[in-house]
C-alpha positions in Angstrom: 8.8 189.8 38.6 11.0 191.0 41.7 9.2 193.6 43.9 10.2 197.2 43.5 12.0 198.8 46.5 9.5 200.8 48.5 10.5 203.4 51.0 9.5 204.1 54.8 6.9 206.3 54.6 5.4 203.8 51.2 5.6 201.2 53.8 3.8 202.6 56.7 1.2 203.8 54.1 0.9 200.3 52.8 0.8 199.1 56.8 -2.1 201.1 57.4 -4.1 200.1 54.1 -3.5 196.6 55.4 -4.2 197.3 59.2 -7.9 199.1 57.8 -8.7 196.0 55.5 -8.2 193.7 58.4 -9.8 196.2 61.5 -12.4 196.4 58.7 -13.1 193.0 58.0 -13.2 191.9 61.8 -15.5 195.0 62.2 -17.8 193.6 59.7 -17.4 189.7 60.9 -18.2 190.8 64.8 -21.2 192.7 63.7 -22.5 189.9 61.8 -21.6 188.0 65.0 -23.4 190.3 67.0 -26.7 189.9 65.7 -25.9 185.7 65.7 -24.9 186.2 69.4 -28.0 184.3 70.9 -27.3 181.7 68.4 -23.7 181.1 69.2 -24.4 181.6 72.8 -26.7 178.3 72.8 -23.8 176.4 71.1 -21.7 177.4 73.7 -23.6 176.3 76.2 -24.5 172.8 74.9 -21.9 171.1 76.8 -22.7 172.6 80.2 -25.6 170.3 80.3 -28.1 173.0 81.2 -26.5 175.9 83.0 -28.2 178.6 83.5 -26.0 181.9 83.2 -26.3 184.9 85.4 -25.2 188.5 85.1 -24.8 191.0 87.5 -24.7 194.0 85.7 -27.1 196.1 83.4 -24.2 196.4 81.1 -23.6 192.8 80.7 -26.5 191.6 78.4 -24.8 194.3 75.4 -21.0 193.1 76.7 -22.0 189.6 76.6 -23.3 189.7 72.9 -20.4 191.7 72.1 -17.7 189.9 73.5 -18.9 186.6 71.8 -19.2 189.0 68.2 -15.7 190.2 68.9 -14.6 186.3 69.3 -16.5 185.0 66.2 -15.3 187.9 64.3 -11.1 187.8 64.6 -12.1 184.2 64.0 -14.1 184.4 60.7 -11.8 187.3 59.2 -9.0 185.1 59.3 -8.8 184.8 55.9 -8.6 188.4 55.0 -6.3 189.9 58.0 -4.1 186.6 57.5 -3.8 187.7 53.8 -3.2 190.9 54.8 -0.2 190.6 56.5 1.2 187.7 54.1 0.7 190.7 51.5 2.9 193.4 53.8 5.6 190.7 54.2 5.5 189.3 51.1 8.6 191.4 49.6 11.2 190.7 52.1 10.5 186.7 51.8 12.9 185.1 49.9 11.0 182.9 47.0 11.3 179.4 48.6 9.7 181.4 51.6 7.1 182.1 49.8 6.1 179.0 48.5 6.6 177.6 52.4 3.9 180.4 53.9 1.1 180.4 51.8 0.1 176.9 51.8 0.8 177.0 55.5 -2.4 179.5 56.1 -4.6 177.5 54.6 -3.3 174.7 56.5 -3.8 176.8 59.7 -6.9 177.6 59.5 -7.9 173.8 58.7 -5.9 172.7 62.1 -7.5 175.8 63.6 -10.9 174.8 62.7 -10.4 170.7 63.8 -8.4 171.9 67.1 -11.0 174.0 68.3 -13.7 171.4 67.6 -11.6 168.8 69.5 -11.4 171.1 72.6 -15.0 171.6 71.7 -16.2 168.0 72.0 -13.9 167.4 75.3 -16.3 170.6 76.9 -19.0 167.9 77.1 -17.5 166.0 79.7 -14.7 168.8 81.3 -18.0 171.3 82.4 -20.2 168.5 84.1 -16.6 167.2 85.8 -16.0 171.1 87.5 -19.6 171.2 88.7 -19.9 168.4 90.4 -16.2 169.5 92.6 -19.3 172.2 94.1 -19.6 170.8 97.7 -23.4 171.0 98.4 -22.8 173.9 101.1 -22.2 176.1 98.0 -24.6 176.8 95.3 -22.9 177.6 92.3 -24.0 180.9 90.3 -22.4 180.6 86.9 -21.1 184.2 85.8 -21.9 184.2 81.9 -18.6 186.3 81.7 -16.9 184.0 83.2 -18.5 181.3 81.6 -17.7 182.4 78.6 -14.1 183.4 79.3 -13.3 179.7 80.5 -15.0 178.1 76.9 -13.4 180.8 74.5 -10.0 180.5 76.3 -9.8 176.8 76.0 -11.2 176.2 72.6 -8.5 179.3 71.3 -6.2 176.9 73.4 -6.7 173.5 71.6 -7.0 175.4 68.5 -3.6 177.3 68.9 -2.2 173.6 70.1 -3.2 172.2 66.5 -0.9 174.7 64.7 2.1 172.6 66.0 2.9 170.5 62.2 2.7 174.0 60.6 5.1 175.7 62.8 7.4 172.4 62.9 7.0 172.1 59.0 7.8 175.8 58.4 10.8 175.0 60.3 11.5 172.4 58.5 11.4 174.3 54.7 13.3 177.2 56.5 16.2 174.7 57.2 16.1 175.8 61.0 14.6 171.8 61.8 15.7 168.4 60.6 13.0 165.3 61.0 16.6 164.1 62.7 16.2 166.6 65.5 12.5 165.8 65.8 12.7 162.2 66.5 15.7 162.5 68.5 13.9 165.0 70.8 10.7 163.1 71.1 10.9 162.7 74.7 11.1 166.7 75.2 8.7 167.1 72.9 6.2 164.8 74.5 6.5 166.4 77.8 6.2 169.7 76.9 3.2 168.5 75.3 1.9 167.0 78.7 2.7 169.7 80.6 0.3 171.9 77.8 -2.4 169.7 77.9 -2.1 169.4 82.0 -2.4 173.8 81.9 -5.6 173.6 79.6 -7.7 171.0 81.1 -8.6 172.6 84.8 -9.5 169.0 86.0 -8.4 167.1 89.1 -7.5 164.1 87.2 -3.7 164.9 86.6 -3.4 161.9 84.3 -6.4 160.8 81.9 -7.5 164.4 81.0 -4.4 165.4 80.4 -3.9 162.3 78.2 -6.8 162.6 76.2 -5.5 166.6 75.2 -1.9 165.4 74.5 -3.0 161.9 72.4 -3.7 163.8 68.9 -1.0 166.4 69.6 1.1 163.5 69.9 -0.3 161.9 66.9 0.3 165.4 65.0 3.7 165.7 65.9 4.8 162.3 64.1 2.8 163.8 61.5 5.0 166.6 61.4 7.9 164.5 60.8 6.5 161.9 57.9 6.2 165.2 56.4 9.6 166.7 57.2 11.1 163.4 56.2 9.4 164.1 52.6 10.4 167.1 52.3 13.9 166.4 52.7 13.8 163.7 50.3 12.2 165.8 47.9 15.1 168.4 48.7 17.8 165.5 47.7 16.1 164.6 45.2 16.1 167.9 43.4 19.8 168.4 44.3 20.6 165.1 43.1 19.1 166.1 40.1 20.5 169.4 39.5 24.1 167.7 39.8 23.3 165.0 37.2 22.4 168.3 34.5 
């Protein structure tokens, strides 16, 4: 059944039902968070090796444990505020639209979740590589701000990087890609990929780290068109089929 029409004022109301569900749900997930703080701070810090954090504030125990619940939190509420704001633009989709965007959250959130445990596992080795650069006139006083800054932004990083066969699939359903146009732009593609993965990983080593970020981007990118390929056959299959009845 189509959508009824709504007007302006029936969409802003429905905007800000949707904004409170989702501010709500983040609320909840960052308090949660917040109490879990110590716990998530110790994963953090597993692959430092050790470090010992310092702050240099009185405020920075409570901004600490909040940050990290404010993190966790947009993170966990994905679900609901992604939901959310299929729901608002759910009416102005076209139907073929909407088949192509609600498979693709859930497959977000599953790249998400691998992405940010790949930049997770590369910490191990990236931390201990920056500490040793210290040149033994300077001691090295690791800010837990800062600290945790630098780990956040870089697993948000490789998780945002493992969203790239859901953006290129979208694409793909939407018409505005070909798997054509992906393999004949592979060498673009792969050095824009380089050039991502040589912004994310703040080590000297201009080639092998580098290498090791762009390898399964790479890998997911020929993913992305095995599955564009299918879904233009699929496509000409169901037009072939519709000109045969």
């Amino acid at each position: 059944m189509a959508d009824k029409p709504m007007s302006l004022i029936g969409h802003l109301e429905e905007l800000r039902q949707r904004i409170i569900i989702s501010a709500a749900a983040i609320l909840i997930a960052s308090v949660v968070a917040f109490f879990l703080s110590d716990t998530i701070l110790q994963l953090l810090l597993l692959p430092s090796g050790g470090l010992q954090l310092k702050a240099f504030s009185l405020m920075d125990g409570f901004m600490i444990k909040w940050h990290i619940g404010l993190y966790t939190g947009i993170v966990v509420a994905f679900p609901v505020w992604a939901y959310q704001l299929y729901r608002f633009v759910k009416p102005g989709l076209l139907e073929h639209e909407r088949r192509v965007i609600f498979p693709a959250l859930a497959g977000s959130l599953i790249l998400f979740a691998l992405g940010a445990l790949f930049g997770y596992y590369l910490l191990w080795g990236m931390i201990r590589v920056l500490v040793q650069f210290f040149p033994p006139q300077v001691e090295y006083l690791p800010s837990a701000d800062d600290y945790i800054s630098f780990v956040v932004f870089f697993l948000l990083a490789c998780g945002l990087a493992f969203q790239l066969p859901v953006l290129l699939i979208i694409l793909v359903q939407l018409r505005i890609l070909s798997s054509d146009v992906l393999r004949r732009q592979r060498r673009i593609a792969y050095f824009a990929l380089f050039a991502f993965a040589e912004i994310v990983t703040p080590v000297s080593d201009p080639i092998v780290a580098p290498l090791t970020v762009m390898a399964p981007l790479v890998i997911l990118y020929e993913i992305s068109i095995w599955f564009a390929r299918r879904i233009e056959a699929g496509r000409k299959r169901s037009s072939e089929e519709l000109v045969v009845s």
